[in-house]
C-alpha positions, 0 to 999 in steps of 0.5 A, spaced: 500 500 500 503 506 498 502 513 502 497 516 497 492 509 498 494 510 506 492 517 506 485 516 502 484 511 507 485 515 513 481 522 511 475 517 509 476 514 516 476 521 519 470 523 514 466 518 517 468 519 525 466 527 523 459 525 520 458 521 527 460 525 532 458 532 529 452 534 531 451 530 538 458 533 539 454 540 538 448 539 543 454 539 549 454 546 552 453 548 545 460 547 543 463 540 539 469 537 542 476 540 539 479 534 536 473 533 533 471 540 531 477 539 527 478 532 525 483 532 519 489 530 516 494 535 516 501 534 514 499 526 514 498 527 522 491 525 525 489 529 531 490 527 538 483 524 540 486 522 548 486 530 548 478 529 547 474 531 554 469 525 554 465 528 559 463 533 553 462 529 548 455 527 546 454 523 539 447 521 540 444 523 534 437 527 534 437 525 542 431 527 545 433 531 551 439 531 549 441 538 552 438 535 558 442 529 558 449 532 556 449 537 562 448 531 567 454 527 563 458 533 564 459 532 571 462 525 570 467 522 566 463 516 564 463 513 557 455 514 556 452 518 550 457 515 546 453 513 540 453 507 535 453 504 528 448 499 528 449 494 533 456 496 535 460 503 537 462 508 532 468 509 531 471 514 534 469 512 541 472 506 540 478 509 538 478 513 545 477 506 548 483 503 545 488 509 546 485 509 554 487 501 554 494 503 551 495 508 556 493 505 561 498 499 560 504 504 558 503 506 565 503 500 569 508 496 565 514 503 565 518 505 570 518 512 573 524 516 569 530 516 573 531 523 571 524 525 573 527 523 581 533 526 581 529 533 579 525 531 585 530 531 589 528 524 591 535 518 592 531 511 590 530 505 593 528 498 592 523 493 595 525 486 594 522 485 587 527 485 582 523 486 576 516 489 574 514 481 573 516 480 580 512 486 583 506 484 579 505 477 581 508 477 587 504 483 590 508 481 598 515 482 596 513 490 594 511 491 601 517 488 603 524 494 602 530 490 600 537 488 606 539 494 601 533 499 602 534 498 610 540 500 611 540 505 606 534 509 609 537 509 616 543 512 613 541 518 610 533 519 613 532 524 618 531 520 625 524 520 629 521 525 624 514 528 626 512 526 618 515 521 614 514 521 607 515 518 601 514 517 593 512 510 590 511 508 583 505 503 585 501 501 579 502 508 576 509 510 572 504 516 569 501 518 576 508 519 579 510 524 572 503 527 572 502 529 580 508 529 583 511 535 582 506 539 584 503 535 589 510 533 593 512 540 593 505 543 596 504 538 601 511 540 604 509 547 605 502 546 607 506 541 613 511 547 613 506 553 614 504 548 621 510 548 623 510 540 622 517 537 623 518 533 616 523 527 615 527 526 608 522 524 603 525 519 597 522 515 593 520 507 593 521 503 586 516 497 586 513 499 592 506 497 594 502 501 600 504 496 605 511 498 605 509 504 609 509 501 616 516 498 615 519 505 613 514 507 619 519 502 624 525 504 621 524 512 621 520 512 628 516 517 624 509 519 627 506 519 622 508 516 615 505 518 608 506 514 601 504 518 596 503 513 591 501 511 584 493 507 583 491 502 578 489 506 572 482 505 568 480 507 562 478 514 565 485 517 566 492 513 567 495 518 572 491 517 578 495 518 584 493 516 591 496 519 599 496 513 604 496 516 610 497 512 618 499 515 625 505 510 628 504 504 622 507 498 624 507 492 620 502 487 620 497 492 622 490 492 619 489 497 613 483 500 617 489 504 619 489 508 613 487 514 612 487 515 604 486 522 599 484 518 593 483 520 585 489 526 585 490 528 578 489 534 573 481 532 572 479 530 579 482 532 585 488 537 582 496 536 586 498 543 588 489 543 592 491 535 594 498 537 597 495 542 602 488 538 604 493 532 606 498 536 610 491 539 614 489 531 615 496 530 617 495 536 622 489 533 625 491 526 626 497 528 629 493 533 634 487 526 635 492 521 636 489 516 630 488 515 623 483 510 619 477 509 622 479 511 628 480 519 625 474 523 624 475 529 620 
């Protein structure tokens, strides 16, 4: 198949999502979707479809209420309204889909870049997993810091800090690229306006939540927090969550926790999820409890 054949195939494809999407993209807020307003081949490149807010993306044709049902579907990112040819989806949903699942795999199967860490300010440990296979079959070794790891954090952390915090890649490489560097840098100076006494933060490779209440025994820490990336969906790939507990030991229930979830640029954003985190951690302190003992 040469270029001009491949082009032809492309702009009937796009044509054909264009027809589609069009005019229910139109009752949504009164405006169509960017990337679909202006679906075309330029250069030979298609525009980006993950750029597409599918909380605005209504393509049910000649709906009744449709103006009604978009507004309700603004208020949460939901798959709905998407339309259909004949018996299966069109198109373009169905592309969307498929670039969701794509990032969704990218970021749990890639490492958090090195460099990225090193600009954090953050020095690197390892649980007892060696690889990516390990860390996701056996979910037991990343709660588990390695010999290496151990001595390590008693070297270079601060002892008995009020706070003790930490970055983990979790199931999310994309959550920690996305979230941290707005996120780390709020919480420390929401903790910091508290007066709050915060230990050396690093970062975990392969950590999983548990690893937090060894880092607790190691630190001596009253309160550890592991900010730490979530199992993605076919919503966003860069969800990252706070795992907050006062005095974690190991082997101690996970209604311990206190947990802030959903920290990402379409839910709760880093720089407004770093400074209700520190408030929290300022109030379990003062009640002495976290989890299911803490009422905020």
């Amino acid at each position: 198949m040469n270029e001009k054949d491949l082009r032809s195939i492309i702009e009937q494809v796009l044509a054909e999502m264009n027809a589609g999407g069009a005019k229910g993209a139109e009752t949504c807020c009164g405006t169509a979707a960017p990337a679909e307003a202006a679906c075309q081949v330029e250069d030979g490149c298609i525009p980006d479809i993950t750029e597409i807010d599918i909380r605005k993306q209504y393509l049910v044709k000649e709906p009744e209420n449709g103006e009604a049902y978009a507004e309700l579907k603004f208020n949460a990112p939901c798959r709905l309204g998407i339309g259909k040819a004949g018996a299966r989806y069109n198109t373009l949903p169905q592309l969307e889909f498929r670039a969701a699942h794509s990032a969704a795999q990218d970021a749990v199967f890639n490492d958090v870049d090195a460099e990225f860490v090193e600009k954090m300010g953050l020095w690197t440990v390892q649980t007892q997993c060696d690889s990516k296979d390990t860390y996701l079959t056996r979910p037991d070794l990343g709660r588990k810091l390695s010999p290496e790891a151990v001595e390590t954090i008693k070297a270079k952390c601060k002892k008995n800090p009020t706070v003790q915090i930490y970055v983990a890649d979790g199931l999310s490489s994309a959550a920690v690229a996305a979230n941290i560097g707005d996120l780390l840098p709020a919480l420390m100076q929401g903790l910091q306006s508290y007066k709050i006494d915060v230990g050396t933060p690093f970062f975990v490779k392969y950590g999983r939540v548990g690893v937090m209440d060894e880092v607790s025994e190691i630190t001596g820490a009253d309160v550890t927090c592991t900010l730490i990336g979530e199992r993605p969906g076919l919503i966003t790939a860069e969800s990252m969550s706070a795992y907050i507990a006062y005095k974690a030991t190991v082997g101690m229930p996970e209604a311990r926790r206190t947990v802030v979830s959903n920290i990402h640029r379409a839910g709760t954003i880093p720089a407004e999820a770093g400074a209700h985190i520190a408030e929290i951690i300022k109030i379990m302190l003062e009640k002495k409890a976290s989890g299911t003992d803490l009422k905020l």
